[in-house]
GURODO-927771 format. One record per residue (C-alpha): residue number from 0; residue in three letters; chain; x, y, z. Coordinates in steps of 0.05 Angstrom, whole numbers, plus 5000, padded with zeros to 4 digits. Layout:
[atom NUM,ALA,A,[X,Y,Z]]
...
// end
This chain:
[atom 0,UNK,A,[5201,5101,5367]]
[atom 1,UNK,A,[5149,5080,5330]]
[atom 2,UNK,A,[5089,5031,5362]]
[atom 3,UNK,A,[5091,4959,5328]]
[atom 4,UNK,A,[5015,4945,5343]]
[atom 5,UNK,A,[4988,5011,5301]]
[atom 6,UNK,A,[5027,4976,5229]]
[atom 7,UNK,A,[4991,4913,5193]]
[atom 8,UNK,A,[5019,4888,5132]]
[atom 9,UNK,A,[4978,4911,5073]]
[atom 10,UNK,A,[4971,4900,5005]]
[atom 11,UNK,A,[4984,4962,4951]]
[atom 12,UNK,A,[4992,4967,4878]]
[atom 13,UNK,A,[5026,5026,4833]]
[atom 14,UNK,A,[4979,5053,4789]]
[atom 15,UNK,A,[4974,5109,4736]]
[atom 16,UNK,A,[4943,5182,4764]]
[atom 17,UNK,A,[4912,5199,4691]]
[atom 18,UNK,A,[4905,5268,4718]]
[atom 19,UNK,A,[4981,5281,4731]]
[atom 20,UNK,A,[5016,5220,4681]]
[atom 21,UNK,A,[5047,5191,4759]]
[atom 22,UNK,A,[5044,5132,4792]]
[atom 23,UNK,A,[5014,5134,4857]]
[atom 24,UNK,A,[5009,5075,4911]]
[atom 25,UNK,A,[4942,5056,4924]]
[atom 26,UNK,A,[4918,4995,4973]]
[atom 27,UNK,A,[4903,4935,4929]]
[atom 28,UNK,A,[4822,4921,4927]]
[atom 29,UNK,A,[4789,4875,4970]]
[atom 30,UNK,A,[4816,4888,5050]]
[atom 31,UNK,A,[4788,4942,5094]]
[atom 32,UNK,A,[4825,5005,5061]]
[atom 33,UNK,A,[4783,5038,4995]]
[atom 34,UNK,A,[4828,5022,4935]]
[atom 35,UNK,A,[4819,5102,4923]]
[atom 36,UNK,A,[4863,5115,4990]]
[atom 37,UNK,A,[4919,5160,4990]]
[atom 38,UNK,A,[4985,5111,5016]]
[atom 39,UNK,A,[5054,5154,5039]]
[atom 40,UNK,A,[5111,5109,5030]]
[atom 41,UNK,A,[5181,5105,4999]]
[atom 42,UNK,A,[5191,5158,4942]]
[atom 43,UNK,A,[5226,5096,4905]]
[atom 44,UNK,A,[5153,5053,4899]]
[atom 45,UNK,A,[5122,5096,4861]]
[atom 46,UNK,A,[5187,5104,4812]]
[atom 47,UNK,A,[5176,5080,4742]]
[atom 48,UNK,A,[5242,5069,4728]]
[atom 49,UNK,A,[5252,5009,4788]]
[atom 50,UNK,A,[5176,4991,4788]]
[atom 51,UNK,A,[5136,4994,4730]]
[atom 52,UNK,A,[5062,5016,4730]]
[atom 53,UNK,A,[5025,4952,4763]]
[atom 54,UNK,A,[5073,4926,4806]]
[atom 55,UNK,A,[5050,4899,4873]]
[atom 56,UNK,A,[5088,4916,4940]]
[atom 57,UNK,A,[5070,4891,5019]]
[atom 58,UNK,A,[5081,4944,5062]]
[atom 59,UNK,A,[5065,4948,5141]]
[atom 60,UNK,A,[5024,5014,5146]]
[atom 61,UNK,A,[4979,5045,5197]]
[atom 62,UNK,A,[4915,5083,5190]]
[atom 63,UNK,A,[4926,5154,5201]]
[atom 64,UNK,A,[4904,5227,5188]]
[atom 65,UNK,A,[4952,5269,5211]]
[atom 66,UNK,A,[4923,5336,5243]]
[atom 67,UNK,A,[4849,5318,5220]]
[atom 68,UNK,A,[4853,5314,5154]]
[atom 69,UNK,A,[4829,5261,5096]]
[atom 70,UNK,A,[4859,5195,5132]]
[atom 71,UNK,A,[4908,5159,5095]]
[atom 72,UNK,A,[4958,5102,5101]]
[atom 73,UNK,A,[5032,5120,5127]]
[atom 74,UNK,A,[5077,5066,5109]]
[atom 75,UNK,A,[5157,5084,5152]]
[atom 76,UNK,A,[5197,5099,5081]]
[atom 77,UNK,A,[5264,5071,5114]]
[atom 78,UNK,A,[5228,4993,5116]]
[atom 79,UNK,A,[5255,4939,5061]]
[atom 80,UNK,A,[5212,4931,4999]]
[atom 81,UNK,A,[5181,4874,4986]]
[atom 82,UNK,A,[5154,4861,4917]]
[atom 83,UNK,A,[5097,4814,4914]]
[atom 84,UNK,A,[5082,4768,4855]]
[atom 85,UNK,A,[5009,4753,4829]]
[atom 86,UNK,A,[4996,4691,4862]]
[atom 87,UNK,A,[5034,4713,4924]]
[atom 88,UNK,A,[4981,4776,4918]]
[atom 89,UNK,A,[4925,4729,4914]]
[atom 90,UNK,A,[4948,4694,4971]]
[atom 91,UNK,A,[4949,4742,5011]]
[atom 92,UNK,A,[4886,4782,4995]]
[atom 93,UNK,A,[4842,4709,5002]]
[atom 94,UNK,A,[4879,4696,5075]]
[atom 95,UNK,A,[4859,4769,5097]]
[atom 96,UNK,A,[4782,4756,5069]]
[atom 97,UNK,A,[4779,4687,5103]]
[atom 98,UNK,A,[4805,4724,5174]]
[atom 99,UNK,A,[4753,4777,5163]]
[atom 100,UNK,A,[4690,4723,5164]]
// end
């Protein structure tokens, strides 16, 4: 069973690996996880025939690093998806910045 206090809703975005041509799920810029960080999700969020390039998801992920390595962002892959819109993105990201001050 998995412990309810180690998720927090987060904010991610599908974006294009130029390296490889996939999309990868990265956290959205501006809350305490480096827009560079690796997230571990559903297979189906970073598939560009349901969600193109771009498209903006909240997931409730936890911090983790799994045997010592680079940490990273597990989100469970069995949770509903939730697509967010622009505004509801902005939303979101300016509620988490004015709980941070």
């Amino acid at each position: 069973m998995r412990d309810p206090w180690a998720y927090r809703e987060v904010a991610v975005h599908s974006v294009l690996d130029a390296r490889t041509g996939r999309l990868q799920i990265r956290p959205m810029p501006g809350q305490a996880f480096a827009p560079s960080m690796r997230v571990q999700c559903a297979r189906a969020l970073s598939d560009p025939a349901q969600y193109p390039a771009g498209t903006r998801f909240l997931l409730n992920a936890k911090l983790t690093d799994r045997l010592g390595g680079e940490p990273f962002l597990f989100a469970w892959h069995g949770d509903p998806v939730q697509v967010l819109s622009a505004a509801q993105a902005r939303k979101f990201l300016a509620a988490f910045r004015r709980g941070r001050i």
